[in-house]
C-alpha positions, 0 to 999 in steps of 0.5 A: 504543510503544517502538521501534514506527515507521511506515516510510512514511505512507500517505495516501488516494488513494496508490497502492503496488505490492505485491511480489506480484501479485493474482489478477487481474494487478495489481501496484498498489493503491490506498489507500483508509483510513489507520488502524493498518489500511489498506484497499486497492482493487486497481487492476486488479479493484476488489477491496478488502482490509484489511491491517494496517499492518506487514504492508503495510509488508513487503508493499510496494515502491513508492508513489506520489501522482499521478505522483511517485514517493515511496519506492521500496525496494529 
């Protein structure tokens, strides 16, 4: 995959904040599989969505582990 990159390597249990807030509220999402699709549990409802990797990598302004603050965009 010539020219094809990876911005940020998610890793289960990360928690990334998304540029647009779920129904419910909530900012932050929790990852739950890592693949060329990520599965994401919502922080605030527990609601589980599949997104693929380029579009979560837009998507995406934060992301953390514990309480480090890894990448931040801005």
């Amino acid at each position: 995959m010539a020219g094809k990159f990876f911005l940020f390597q998610y890793e289960k249990d990360d928690v990334v904040k998304m540029r647009k807030k779920h129904p419910c509220g909530s900012f932050e999402w929790k990852v739950m599989t890592v693949g060329s699709e990520i599965k994401l549990e919502c922080c605030g409802c527990k609601r589980m969505m599949v997104m693929d990797r380029p579009t979560i990598e837009k998507a995406t302004s934060l992301v953390r582990r514990g309480d480090q603050v890894i990448t931040e965009k801005t």
